[in-house]
PyMOL Python script that loads the backbone (N, CA, C, O; Angstrom):
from pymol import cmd

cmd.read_pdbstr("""\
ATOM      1  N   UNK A   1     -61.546 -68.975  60.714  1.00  0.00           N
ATOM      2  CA  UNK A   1     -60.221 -69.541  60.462  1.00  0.00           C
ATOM      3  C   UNK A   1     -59.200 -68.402  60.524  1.00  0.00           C
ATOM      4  O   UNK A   1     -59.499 -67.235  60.270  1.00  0.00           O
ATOM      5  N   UNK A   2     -57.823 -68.863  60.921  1.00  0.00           N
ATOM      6  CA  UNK A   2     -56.935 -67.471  61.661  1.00  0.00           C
ATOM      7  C   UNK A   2     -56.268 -67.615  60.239  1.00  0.00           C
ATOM      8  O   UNK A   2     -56.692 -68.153  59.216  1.00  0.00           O
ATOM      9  N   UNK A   3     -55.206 -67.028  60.480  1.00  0.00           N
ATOM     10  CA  UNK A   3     -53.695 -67.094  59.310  1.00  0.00           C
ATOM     11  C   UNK A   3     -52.974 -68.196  59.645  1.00  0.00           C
ATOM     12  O   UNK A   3     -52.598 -68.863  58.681  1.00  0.00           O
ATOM     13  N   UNK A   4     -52.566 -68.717  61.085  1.00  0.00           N
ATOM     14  CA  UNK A   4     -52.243 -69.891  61.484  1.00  0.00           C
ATOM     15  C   UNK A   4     -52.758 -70.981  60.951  1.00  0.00           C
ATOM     16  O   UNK A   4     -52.067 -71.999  60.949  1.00  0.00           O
ATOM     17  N   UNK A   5     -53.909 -70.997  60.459  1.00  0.00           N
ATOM     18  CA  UNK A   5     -54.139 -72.200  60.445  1.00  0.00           C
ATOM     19  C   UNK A   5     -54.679 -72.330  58.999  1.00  0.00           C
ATOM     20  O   UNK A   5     -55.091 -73.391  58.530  1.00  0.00           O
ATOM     21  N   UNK A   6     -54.629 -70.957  58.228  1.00  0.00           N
ATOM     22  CA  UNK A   6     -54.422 -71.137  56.253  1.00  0.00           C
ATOM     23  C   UNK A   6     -53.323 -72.063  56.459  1.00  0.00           C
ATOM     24  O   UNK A   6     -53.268 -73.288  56.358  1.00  0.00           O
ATOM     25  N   UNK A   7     -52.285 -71.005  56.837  1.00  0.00           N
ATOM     26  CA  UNK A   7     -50.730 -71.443  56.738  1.00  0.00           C
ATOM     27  C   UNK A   7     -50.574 -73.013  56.819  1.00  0.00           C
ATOM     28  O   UNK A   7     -49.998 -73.583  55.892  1.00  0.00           O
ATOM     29  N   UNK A   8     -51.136 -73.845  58.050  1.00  0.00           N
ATOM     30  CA  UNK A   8     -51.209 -74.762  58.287  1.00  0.00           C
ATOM     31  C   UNK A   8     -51.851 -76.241  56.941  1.00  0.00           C
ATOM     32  O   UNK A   8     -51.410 -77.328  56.568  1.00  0.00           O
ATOM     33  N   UNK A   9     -53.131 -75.347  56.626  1.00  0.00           N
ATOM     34  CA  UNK A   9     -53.521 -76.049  55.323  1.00  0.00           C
ATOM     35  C   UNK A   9     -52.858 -76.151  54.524  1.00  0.00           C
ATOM     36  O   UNK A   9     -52.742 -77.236  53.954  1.00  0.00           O
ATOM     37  N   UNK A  10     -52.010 -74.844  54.082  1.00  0.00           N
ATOM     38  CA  UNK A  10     -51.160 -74.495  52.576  1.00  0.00           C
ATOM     39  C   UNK A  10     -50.254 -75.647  52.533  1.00  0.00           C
ATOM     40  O   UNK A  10     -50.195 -76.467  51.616  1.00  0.00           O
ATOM     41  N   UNK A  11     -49.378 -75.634  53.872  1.00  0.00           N
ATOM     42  CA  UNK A  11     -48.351 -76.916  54.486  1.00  0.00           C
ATOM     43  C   UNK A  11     -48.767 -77.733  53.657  1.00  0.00           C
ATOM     44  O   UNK A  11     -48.264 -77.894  52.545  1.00  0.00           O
ATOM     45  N   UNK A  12     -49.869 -78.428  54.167  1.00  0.00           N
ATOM     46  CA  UNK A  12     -50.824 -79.880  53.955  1.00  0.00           C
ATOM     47  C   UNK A  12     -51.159 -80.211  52.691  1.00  0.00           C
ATOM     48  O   UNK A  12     -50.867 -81.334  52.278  1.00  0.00           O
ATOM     49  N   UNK A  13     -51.891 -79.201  51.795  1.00  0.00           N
ATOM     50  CA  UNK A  13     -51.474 -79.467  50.247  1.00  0.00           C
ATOM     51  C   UNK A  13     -50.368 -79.293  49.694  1.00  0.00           C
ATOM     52  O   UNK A  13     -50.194 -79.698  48.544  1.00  0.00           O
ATOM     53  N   UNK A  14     -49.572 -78.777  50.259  1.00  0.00           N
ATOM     54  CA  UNK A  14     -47.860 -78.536  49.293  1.00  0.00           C
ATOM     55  C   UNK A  14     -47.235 -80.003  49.548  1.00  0.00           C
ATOM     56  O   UNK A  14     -46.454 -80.587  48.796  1.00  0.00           O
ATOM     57  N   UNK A  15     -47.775 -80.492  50.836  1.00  0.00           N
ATOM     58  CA  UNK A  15     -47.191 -81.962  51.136  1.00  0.00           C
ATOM     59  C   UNK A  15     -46.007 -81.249  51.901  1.00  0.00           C
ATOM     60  O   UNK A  15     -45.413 -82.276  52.228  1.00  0.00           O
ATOM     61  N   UNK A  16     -45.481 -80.550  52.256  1.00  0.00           N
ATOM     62  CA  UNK A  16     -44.098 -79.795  53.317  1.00  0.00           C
ATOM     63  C   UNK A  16     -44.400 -80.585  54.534  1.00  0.00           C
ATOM     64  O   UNK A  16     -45.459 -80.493  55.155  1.00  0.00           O
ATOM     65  N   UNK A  17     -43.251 -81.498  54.892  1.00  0.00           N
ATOM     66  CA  UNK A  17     -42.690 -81.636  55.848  1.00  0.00           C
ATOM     67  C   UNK A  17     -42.206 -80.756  57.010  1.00  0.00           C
ATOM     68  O   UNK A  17     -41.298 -79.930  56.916  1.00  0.00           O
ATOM     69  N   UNK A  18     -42.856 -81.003  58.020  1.00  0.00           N
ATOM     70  CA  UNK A  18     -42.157 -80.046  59.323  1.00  0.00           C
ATOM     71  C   UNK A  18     -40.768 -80.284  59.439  1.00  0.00           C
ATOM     72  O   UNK A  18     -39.936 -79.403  59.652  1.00  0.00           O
ATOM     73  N   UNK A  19     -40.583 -81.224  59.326  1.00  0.00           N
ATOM     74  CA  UNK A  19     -38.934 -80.938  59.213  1.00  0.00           C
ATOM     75  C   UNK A  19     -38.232 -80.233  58.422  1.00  0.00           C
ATOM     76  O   UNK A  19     -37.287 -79.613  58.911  1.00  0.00           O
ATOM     77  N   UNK A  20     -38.505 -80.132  56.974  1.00  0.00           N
ATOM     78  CA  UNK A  20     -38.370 -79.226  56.170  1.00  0.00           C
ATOM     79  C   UNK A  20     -37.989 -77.552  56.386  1.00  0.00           C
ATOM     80  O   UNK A  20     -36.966 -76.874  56.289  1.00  0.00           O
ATOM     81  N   UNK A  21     -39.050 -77.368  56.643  1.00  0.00           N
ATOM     82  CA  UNK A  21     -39.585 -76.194  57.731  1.00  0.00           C
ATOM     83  C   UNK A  21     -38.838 -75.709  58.536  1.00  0.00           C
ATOM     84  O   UNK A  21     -38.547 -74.514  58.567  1.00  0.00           O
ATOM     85  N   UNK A  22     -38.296 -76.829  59.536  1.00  0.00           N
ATOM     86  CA  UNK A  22     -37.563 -76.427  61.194  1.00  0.00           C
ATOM     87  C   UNK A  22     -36.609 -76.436  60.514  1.00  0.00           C
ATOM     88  O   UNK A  22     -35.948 -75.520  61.003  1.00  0.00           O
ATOM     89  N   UNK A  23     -35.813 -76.998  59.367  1.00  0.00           N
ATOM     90  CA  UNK A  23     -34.270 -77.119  58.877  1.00  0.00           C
ATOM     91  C   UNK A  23     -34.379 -75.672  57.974  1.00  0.00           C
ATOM     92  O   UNK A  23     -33.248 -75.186  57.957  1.00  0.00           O
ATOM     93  N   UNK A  24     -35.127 -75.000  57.382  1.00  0.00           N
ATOM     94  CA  UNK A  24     -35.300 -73.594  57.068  1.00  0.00           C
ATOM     95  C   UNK A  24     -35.188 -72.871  58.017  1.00  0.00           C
ATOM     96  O   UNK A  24     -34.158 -72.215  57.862  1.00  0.00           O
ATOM     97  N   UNK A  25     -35.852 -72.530  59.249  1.00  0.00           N
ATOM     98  CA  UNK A  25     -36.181 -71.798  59.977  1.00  0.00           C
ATOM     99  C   UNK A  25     -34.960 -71.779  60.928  1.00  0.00           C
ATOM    100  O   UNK A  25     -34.375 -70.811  61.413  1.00  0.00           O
ATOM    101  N   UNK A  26     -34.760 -72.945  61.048  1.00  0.00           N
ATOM    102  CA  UNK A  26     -33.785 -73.583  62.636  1.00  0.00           C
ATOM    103  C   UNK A  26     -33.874 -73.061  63.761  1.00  0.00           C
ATOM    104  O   UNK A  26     -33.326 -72.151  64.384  1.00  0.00           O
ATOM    105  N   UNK A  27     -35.091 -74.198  63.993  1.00  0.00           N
ATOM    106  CA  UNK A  27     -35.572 -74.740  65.150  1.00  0.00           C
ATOM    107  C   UNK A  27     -35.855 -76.390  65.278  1.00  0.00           C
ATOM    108  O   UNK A  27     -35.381 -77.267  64.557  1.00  0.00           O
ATOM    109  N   UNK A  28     -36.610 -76.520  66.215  1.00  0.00           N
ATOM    110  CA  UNK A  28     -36.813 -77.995  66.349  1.00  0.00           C
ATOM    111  C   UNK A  28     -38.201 -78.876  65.873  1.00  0.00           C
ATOM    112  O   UNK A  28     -39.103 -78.942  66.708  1.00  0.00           O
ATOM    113  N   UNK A  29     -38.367 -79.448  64.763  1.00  0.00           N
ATOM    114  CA  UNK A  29     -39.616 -80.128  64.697  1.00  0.00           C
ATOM    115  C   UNK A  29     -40.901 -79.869  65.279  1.00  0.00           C
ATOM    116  O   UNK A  29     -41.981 -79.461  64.853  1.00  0.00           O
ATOM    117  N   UNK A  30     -40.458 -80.225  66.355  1.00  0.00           N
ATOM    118  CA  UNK A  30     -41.617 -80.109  67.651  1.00  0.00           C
ATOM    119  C   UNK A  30     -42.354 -78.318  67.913  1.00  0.00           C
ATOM    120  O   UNK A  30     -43.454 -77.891  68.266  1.00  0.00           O
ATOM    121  N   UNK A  31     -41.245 -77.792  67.571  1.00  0.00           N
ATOM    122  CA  UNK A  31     -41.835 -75.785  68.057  1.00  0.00           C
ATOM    123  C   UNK A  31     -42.654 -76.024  66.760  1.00  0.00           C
ATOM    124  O   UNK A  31     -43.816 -75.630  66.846  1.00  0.00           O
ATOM    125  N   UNK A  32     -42.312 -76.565  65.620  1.00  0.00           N
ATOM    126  CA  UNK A  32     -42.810 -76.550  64.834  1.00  0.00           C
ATOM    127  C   UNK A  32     -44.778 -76.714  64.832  1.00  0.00           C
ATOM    128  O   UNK A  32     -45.769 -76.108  64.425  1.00  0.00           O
ATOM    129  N   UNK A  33     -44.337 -78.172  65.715  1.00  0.00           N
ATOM    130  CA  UNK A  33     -45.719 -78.712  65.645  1.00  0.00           C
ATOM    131  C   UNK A  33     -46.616 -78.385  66.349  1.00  0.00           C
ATOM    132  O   UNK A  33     -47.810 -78.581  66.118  1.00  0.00           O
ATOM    133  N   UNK A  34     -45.885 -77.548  67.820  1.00  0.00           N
ATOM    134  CA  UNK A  34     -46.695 -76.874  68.792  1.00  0.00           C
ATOM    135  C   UNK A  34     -47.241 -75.769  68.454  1.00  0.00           C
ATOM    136  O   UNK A  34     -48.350 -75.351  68.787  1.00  0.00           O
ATOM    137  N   UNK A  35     -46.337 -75.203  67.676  1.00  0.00           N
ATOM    138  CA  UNK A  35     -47.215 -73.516  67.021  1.00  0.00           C
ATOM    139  C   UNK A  35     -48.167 -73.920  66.045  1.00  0.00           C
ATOM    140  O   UNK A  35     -48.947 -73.013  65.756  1.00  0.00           O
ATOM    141  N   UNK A  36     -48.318 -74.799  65.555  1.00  0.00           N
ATOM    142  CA  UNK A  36     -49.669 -75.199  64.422  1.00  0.00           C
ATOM    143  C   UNK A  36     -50.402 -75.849  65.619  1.00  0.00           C
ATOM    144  O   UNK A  36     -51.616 -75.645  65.596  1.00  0.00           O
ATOM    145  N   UNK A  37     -50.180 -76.208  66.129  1.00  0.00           N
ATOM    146  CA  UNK A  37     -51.525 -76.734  67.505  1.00  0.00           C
ATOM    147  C   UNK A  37     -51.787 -75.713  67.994  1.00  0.00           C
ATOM    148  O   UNK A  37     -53.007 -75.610  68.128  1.00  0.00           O
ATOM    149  N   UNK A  38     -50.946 -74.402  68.538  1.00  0.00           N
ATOM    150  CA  UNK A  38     -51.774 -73.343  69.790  1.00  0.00           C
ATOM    151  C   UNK A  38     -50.903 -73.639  71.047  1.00  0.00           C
ATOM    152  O   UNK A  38     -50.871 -72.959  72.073  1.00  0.00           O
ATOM    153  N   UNK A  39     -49.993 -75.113  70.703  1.00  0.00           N
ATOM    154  CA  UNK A  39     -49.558 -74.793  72.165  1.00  0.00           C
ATOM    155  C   UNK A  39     -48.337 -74.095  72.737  1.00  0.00           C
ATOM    156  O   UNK A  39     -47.897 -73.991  73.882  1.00  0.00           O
ATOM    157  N   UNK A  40     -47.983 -73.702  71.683  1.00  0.00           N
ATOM    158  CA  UNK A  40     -46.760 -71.961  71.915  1.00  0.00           C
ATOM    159  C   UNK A  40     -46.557 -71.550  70.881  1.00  0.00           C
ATOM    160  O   UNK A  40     -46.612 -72.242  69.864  1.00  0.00           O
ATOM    161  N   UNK A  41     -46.237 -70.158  70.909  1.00  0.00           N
ATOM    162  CA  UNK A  41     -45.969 -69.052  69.991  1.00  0.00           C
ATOM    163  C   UNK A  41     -44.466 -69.207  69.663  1.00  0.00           C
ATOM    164  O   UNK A  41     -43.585 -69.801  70.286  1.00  0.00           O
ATOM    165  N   UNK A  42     -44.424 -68.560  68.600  1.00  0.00           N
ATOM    166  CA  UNK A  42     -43.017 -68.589  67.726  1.00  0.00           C
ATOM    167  C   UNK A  42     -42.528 -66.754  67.625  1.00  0.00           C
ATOM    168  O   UNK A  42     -43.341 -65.838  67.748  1.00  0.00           O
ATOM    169  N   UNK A  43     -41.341 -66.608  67.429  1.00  0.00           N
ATOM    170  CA  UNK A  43     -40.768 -65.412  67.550  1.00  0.00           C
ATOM    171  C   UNK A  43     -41.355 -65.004  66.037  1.00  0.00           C
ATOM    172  O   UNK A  43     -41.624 -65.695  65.054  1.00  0.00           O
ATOM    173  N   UNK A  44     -41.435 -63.452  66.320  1.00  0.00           N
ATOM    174  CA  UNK A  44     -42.034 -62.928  64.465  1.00  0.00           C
ATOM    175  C   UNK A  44     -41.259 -63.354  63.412  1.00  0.00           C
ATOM    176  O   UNK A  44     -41.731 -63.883  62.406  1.00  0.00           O
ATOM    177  N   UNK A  45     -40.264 -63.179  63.571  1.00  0.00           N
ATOM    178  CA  UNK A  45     -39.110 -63.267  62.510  1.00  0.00           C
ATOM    179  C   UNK A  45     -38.971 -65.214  62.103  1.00  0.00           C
ATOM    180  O   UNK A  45     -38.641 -65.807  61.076  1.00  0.00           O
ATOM    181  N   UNK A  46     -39.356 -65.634  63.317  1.00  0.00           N
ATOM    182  CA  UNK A  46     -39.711 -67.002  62.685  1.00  0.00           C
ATOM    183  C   UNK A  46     -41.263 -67.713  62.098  1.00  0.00           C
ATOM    184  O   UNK A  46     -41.554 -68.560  61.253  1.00  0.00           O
ATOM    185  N   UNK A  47     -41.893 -66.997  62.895  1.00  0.00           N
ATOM    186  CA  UNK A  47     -42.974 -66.989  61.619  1.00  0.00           C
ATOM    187  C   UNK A  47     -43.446 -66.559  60.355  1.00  0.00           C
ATOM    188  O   UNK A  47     -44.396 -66.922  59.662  1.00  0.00           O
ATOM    189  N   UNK A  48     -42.197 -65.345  60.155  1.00  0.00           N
ATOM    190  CA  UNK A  48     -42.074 -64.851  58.982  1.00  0.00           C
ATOM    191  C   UNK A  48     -41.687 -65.554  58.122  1.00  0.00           C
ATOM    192  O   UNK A  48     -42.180 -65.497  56.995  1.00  0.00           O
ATOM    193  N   UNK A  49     -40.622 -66.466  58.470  1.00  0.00           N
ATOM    194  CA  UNK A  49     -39.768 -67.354  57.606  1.00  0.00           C
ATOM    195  C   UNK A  49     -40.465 -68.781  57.399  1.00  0.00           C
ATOM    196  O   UNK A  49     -40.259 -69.437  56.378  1.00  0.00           O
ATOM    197  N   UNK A  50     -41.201 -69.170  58.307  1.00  0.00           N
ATOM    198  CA  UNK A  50     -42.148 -70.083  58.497  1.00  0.00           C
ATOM    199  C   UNK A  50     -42.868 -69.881  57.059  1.00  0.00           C
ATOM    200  O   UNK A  50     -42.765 -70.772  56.216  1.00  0.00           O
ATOM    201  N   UNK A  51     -43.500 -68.857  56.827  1.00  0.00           N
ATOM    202  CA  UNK A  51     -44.583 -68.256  55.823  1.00  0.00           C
ATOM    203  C   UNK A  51     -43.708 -67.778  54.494  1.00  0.00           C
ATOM    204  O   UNK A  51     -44.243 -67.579  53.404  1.00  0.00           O
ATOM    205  N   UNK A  52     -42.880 -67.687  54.639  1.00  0.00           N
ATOM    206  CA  UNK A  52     -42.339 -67.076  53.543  1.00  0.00           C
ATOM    207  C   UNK A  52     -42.061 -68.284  52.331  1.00  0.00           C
ATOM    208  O   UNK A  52     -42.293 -68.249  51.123  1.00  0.00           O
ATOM    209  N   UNK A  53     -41.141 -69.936  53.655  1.00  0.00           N
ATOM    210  CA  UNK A  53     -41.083 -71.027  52.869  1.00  0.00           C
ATOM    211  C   UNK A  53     -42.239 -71.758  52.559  1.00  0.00           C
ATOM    212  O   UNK A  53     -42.121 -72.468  51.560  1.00  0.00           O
ATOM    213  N   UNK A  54     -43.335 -71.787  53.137  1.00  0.00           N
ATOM    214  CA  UNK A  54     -44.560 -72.022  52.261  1.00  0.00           C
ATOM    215  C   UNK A  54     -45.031 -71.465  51.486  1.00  0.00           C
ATOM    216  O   UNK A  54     -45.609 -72.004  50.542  1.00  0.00           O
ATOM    217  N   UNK A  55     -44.922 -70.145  51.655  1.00  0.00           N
ATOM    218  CA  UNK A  55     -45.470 -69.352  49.996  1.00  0.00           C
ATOM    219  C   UNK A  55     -44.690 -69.469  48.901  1.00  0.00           C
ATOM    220  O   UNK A  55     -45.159 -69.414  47.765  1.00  0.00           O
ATOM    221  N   UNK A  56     -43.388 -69.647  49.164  1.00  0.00           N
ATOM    222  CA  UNK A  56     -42.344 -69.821  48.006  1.00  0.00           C
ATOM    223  C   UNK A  56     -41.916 -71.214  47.543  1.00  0.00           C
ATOM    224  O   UNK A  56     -40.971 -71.374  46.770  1.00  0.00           O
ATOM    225  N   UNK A  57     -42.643 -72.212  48.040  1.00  0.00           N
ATOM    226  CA  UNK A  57     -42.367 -73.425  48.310  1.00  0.00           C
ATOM    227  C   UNK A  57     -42.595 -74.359  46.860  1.00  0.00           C
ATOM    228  O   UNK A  57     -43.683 -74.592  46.334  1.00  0.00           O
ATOM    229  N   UNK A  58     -41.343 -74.784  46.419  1.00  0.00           N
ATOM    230  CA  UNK A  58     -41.782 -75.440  44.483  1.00  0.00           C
ATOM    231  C   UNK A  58     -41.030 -77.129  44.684  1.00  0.00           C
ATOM    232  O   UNK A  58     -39.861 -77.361  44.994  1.00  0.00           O
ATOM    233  N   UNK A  59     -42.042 -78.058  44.418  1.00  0.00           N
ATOM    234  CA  UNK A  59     -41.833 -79.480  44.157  1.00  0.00           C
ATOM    235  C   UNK A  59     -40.614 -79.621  43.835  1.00  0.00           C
ATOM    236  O   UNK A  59     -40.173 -80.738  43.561  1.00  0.00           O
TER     237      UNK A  59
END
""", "prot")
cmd.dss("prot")
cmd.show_as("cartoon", "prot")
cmd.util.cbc("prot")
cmd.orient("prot")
């Protein structure tokens, strides 16, 4: 299992919305959903922020 795809789990129990996410990050839903599939990469600085709002992420 990569870091992509902790990250991806962490999402899934926090219950976080990809939209959530893309309205943090700002981008579009979809880059969203393609970089948790594999089917394109995200700039560092947005996967940083990607990771940062799931680790910091409170109900």
């Amino acid at each position: 299992m990569n870091i992509k795809d902790v990250y991806f789990l962490k999402r899934r129990q926090k219950k976080i919305s990809m939209q959530k996410i893309a309205k943090y990050i700002g981008c579009s839903q979809s880059l969203i959903s393609r970089y948790e599939t594999g089917d394109c990469g995200m700039s560092e600085s947005k996967i940083g922020l990607y990771r940062e709002y799931i680790d910091t992420y409170k109900k």
